[in-house]
N, C-alpha and C positions, 0 to 999 in steps of 0.2 A: 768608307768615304774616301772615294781616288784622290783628292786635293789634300785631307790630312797628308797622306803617302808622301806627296808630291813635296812638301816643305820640310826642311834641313831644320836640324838645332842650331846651325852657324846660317842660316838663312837671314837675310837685311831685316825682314820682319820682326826680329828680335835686339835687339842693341849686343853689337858686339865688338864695340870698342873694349881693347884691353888695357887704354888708359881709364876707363872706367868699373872696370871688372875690383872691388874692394877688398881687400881680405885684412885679416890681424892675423901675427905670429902666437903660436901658443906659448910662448916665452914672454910676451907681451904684460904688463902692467895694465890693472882693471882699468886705469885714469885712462889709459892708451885707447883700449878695447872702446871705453864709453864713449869718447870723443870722437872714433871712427863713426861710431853710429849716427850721432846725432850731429854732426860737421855736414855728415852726407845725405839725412835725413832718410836714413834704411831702419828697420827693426831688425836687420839681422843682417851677420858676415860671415863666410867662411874662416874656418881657423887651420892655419898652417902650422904643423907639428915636423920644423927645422930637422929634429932626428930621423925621422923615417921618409921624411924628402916628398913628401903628398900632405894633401889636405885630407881632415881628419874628421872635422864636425860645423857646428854650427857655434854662437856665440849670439844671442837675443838680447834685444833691449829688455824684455820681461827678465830673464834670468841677472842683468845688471840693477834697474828697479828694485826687484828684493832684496837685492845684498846692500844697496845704501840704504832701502828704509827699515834695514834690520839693525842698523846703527846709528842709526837717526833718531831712532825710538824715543829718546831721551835725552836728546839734544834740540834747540832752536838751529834752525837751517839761516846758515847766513843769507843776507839780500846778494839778488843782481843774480843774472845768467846761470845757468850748468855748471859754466868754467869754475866759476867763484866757489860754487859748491865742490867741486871732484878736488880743485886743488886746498882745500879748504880741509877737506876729510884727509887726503894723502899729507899735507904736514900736518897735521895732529897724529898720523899712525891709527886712524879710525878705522880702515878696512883689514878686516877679519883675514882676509882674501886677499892675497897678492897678486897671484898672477891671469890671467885669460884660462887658461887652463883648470884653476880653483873652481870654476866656474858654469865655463862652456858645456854648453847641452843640459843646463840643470834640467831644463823645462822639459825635456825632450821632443819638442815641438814636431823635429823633424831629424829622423836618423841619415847622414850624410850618403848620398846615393849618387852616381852620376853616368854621367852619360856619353859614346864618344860623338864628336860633334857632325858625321858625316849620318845620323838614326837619322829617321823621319819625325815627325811631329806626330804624328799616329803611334810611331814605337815609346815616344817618349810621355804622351800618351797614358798608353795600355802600362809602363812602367811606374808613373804614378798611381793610376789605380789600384795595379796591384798589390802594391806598400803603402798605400793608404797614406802619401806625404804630399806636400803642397808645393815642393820644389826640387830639383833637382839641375846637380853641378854639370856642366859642360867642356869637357876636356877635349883639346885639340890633338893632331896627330904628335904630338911633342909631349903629349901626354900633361899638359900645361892647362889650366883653369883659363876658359875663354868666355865662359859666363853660367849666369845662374837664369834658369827657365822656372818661372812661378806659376801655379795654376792659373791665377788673373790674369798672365799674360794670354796664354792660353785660351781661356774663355775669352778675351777679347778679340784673338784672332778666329775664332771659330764664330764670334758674331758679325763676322762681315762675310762669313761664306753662307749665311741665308740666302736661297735663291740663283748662287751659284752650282751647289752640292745639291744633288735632288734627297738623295737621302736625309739630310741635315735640314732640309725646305720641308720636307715630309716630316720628321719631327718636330720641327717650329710651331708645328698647326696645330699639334694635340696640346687640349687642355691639360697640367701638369696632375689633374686627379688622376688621368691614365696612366700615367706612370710613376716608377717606382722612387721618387725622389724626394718625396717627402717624410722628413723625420717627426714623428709625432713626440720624443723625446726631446723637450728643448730645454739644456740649463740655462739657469735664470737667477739672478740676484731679486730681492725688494727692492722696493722705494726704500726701506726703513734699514737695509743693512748697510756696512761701513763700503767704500766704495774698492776698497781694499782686497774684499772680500772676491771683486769679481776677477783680480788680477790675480790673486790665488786660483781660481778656477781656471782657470786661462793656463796658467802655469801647469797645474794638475792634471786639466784632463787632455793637454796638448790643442787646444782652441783658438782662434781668433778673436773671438769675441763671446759675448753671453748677452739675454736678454733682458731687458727690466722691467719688473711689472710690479703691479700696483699692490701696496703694501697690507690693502682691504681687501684688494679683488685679484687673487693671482692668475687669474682667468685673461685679466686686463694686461696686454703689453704698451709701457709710455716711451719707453726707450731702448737704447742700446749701447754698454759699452764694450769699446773692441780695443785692443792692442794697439790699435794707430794713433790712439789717444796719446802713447806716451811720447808721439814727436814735438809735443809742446813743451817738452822738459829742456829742448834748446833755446827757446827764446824765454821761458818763463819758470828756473827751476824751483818757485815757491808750490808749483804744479803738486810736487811731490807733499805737499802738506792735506791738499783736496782729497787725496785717498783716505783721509782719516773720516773726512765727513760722510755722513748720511749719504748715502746713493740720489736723493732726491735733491740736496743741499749742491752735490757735487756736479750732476748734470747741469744746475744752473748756473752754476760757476764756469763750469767751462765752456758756456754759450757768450760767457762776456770775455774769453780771452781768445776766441778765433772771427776771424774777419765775416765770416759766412757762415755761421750754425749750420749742420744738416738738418734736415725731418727726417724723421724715423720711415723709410721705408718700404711698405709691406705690399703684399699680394693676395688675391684669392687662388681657390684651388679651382676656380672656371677659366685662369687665365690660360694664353697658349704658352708654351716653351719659350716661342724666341723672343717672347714680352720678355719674359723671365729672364733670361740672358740676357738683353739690351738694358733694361732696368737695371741690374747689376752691374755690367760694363760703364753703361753710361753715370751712374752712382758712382762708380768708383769705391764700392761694397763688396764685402767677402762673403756674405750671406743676404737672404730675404726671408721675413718672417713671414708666414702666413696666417690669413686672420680671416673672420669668416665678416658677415654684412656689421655685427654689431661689437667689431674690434676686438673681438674675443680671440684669442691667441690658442692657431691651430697646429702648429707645425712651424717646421723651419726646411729651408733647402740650402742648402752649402756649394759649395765650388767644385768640392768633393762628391755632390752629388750630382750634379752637372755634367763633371766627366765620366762619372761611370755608367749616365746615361748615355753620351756619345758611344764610349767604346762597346757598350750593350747593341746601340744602332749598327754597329758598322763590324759586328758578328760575324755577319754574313759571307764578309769579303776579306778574311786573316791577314795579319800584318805578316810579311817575312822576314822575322826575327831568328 
């Protein structure tokens, strides 16, 4: 696809302000690390590791999450904001975990890969698929962090080249049963388990999100919780108490603390490709479940699977790497 080729990792299409570009020191204080995150409303930052003078890993809101409600266990979380809680736990000496470091990359969500920023968006690309990671760092000729490139971005910019790109127009059109993108493997929490339980899996099997389905009928998908959930731990950090409830208890819950509930959703397997991709972009989704006429839960497609159908397409014509 010649228009992948044609776009830079430091290309305007991307943000690359380096007043925006985020990171924490690996020397850093958990309370430091949290507050990076949820100040800027990211689930995740680069960690600078000061002694070897480069960035080292990643630093997730999922891997912060755990480490306070593994000490929370048995405590009442004070009222009022995030702040009230982190500085609430640091003078009591409640975290286990000192520093960013204690911590970073629990989850392994995403091992630290990156890129120099003059690749194409096709090399950059074919780089995530072939490490199977959902982002990757952007170093400039200084050898300096100039940004982080996410597969969502990615996919978003690839949904506006329908129609431009004959090959990528030509893919748009095939129903996604054509191809190879659908996982019929989908983890999935009940209605009836703790809600806890999905952020562990998230954690474990390096996810964005899991599915929820029905606690009678697992056949039945009602919902979805994913990882972006936990940026309501800045304006509301009693948030953290809702993990304990019932997955069913907890969904509700969190439809009364955001301004706009999402719907859950889904796609059939007659749909085309660039539904599929617009539906996601414009959702603002890291995944689509797929479901057959009587909401019966068939499969899932990922971002993951998205691009390694692109780079499958565009085979044809080798990146020069």
């Amino acid at each position: 696809m010649e228009l992948l080729k044609t776009l830079r990792a430091n290309s305007p299409v991307f943000p690359n302000d380096s007043s925006q570009i985020f990171y924490v020191n690996k020397s850093d204080t958990i309370n430091v690390g949290f507050k990076k995150l949820i100040d800027n409303n990211i689930l995740s930052v680069p960690v600078y590791d000061e002694s070897k003078k480069r960035f080292t890993s990643y630093l997730s809101m999922t891997d912060l999450v755990h480490e306070i409600l593994d000490i929370t266990n048995n405590i009442n979380l004070p009222e009022g904001d995030i702040n009230t809680v982190l500085n609430t736990l640091t003078e009591k000496n409640l975290f286990k975990k000192d520093k960013v470091s204690d911590i970073a990359d629990m989850s392994k969500m995403d091992p630290f890969i990156t890129v120099e920023s003059e690749k194409s968006l096709d090399q950059v690309l074919r780089l995530m698929v072939k490490n199977e990671i959902s982002k990757v760092a952007v170093l400039d000729h200084n050898n300096q962090l100039c940004n982080v490139i996410c597969a969502s971005r990615i996919v978003e910019c690839v949904s506006h080249l329908f129609g431009m790109d004959s090959e990528l127009t030509k893919l748009g059109q095939r129903p996604v049963s054509a191809l190879n993108i659908i996982k019929r493997d989908v983890i999935s929490v009940k209605t009836s388990d703790k809600a806890l339980r999905a952020f562990e899996l998230i954690a474990q099997m390096g996810i964005s999100g899991v599915a929820v389905v029905d606690a009678n009928d697992p056949t039945k998908i009602v919902g979805v919780i994913s990882n972006n959930d936990l940026k309501l731990i800045k304006s509301h950090a009693q948030y953290l108490t809702l993990l304990y409830l019932p997955v069913k208890e907890y969904i509700q819950a969190l439809k009364k603390l955001v301004v706009t509930p999402k719907d859950l959703i889904t796609c059939k397997e007659t749909d085309p490709f660039r539904e599929i991709v617009e539906k996601i972009t414009g959702n603002h989704i890291h995944r689509i479940f797929v479901v057959d006429d009587n909401q019966n839960l068939r499969g899932i497609i990922t971002l993951q699977s998205i691009l390694e159908q692109i780079v499958l397409t565009s085979q044809a014509t080798p990146s020069s790497q």
